[in-house]
N, C-alpha and C positions, 0 to 999 in steps of 0.2 A: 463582937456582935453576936452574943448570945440568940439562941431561936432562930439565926438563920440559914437557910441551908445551903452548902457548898456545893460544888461537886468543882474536883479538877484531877486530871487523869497525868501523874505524873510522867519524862521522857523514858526512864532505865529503871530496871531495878537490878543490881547486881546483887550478887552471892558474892560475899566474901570474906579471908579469914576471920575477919571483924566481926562479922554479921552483915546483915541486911545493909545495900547501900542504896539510897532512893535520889536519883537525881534528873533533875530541869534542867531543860539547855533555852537559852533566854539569848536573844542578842545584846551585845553589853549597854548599847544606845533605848535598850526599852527598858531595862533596870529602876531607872528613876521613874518609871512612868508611876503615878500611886494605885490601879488598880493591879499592876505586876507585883509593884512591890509586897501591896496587901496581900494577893493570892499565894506568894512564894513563902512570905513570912506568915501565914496562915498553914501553907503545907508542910512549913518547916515544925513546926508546932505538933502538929498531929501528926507526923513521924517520927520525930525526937519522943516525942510522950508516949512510942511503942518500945523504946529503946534500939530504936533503928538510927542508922545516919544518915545525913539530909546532904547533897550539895547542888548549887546552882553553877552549870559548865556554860559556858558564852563561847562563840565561834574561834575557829582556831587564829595565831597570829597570819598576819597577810601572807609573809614567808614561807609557813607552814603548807597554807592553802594553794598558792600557788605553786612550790614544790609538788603537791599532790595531783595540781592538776597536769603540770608537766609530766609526771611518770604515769600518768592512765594511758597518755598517749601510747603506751610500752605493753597494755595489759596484755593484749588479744597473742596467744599460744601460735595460733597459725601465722602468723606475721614471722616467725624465726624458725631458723633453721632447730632442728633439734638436737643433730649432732655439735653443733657450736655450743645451743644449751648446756649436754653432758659435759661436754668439755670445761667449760666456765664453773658450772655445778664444782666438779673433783678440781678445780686449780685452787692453791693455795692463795687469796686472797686477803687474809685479813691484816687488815691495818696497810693495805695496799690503795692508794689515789684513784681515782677512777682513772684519770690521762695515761698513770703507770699501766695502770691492768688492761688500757687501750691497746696500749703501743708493745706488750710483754706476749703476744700471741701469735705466733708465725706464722702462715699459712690461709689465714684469714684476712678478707679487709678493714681495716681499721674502722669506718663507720657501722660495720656489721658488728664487729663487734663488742663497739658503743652500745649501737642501741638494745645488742643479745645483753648486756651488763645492766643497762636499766630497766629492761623487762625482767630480770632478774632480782632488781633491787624491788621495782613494785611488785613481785611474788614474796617478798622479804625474804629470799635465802640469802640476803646482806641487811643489815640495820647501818642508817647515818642519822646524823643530827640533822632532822628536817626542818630544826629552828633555823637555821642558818641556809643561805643560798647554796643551791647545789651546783659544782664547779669543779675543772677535773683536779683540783688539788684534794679533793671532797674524800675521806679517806673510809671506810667502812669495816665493819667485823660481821662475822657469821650471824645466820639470821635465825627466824624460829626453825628452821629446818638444822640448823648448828647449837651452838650453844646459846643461851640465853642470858646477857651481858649488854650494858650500854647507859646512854646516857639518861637522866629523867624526863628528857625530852620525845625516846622514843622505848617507851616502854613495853612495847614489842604491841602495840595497838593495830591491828588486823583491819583493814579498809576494804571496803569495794566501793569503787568511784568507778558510777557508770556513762561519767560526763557532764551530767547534770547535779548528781549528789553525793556524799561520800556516806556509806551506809558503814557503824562498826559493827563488826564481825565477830571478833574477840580481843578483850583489853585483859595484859597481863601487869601485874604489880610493876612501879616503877621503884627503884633503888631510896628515891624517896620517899615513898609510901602511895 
């Protein structure tokens, strides 16, 4: 549609190795809609023809999102004790279940320090596969505060979920690309 004029304000822009990465977040049920699809395949166009990369991201799987919404419940700092924090912090966790890492801590009560473990995991000093229900078989490794390692599914992608929305923070490369 030559001579017409656009305007559409894309969701992200990233920096990265690649260059420029420009992406829409669309829910996957409005895709087919024909003026979505015009608009995205119109912005794909006039970003690709900068030599930029274009992606359209749809909301995350239901598992994911609810996993996320489970662990906000964990976010707020004053809810935990802090010395349990430290403690959990320097314990040797990784590749350790969460039930294991439950029941592995003397002196404390075992729901304490569940829920000190998942205030921790939504701080990411642990990364798990969010694709997947969390469950105390649910095994984790060191987070962005540790080493940086895991699966393509949680490619060390930084949230804040304030209850009502998940805001990212910072996304770092997955093993996949």
């Amino acid at each position: 549609m030559k001579g017409v004029v656009r305007r559409h304000v894309p969701d992200f822009l990233l920096i990265t190795e690649a260059g420029p990465l420009v992406v829409d977040v669309k829910p996957k049920n409005k895709l087919a809609e024909a003026t979505v699809a015009d608009t995205l395949a119109w912005t794909r166009a006039a970003i690709e023809s900068r030599g930029w990369s274009y992606e359209v991201w749809g909301e995350p799987l239901a598992v994911e999102l609810n996993n996320l919404r489970f662990l906000s419940g964990f976010r707020r700092a004053q809810q935990f004790r802090q010395e349990l924090v430290s403690e959990l912090r320097n314990a040797d966790l990784d590749n350790v279940s969460i039930g294991a890492a439950t029941e592995g801590l003397a002196g404390w009560p075992r729901p304490l320090v569940r829920s000190t473990l998942l205030h921790l995991l939504w701080l990411q000093y642990f990364h798990v596969d969010l694709s997947r229900p969390l469950s105390a078989s649910t095994s984790w490794h060191p987070g962005r505060r540790g080493e940086q390692r895991g699966s393509p599914h949680q490619a060390g992608t930084r949230l804040v979920y304030d209850g009502d929305a998940a805001q990212v923070v910072e996304l770092l490369a997955a093993q996949s690309g």
